[in-house]
N, C-alpha and C positions, 0 to 999 in steps of 0.2 A: 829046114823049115817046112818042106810040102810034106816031108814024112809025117807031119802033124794034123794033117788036114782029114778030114771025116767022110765016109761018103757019099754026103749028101753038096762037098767041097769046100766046106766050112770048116774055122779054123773053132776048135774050145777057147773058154774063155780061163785063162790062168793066173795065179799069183793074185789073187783078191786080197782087196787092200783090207786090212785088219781093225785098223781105228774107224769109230765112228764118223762117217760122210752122212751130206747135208739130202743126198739122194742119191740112189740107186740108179748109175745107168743102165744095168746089165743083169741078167740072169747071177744065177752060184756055178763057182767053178764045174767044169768040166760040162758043161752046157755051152753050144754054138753061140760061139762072138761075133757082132756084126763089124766091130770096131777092128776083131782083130784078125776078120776075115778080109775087110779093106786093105787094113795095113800089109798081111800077106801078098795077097793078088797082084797092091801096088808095088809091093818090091819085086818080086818075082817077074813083073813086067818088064820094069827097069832094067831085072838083070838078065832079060832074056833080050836086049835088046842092045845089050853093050856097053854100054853106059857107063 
C-alpha cells in the first residue's frame, strides 16, 4: 500500500467507477485522492500500532 503513495504523500485515486453517478466526488483516475489518502494513513496507523 505505501508503495502507492506520491510525493507529495497522497495516495491516486483508482478504479473509477464506470456507470453513470449522481455526482462526482473526486477528480479522474490517477489524480491524488483525499478519500483514499485517509483510508491509507488510517490503516497504516492501525497497523503500525499492532493492532
Amino acid at each position: 500500500m505505501a508503495k502507492k503513495q506520491d510525493p507529495d504523500g497522497k495516495w491516486p485515486l483508482e478504479n473509477v467507477h464506470s456507470d453513470r453517478v449522481h455526482f462526482d466526488m473526486e477528480g479522474v483516475e490517477g489524480e491524488p485522492s483525499r478519500w483514499n489518502t485517509l483510508r491509507a494513513l488510517r490503516v497504516l496507523d492501525w497497523y503500525s500500532t499492532g493492532r
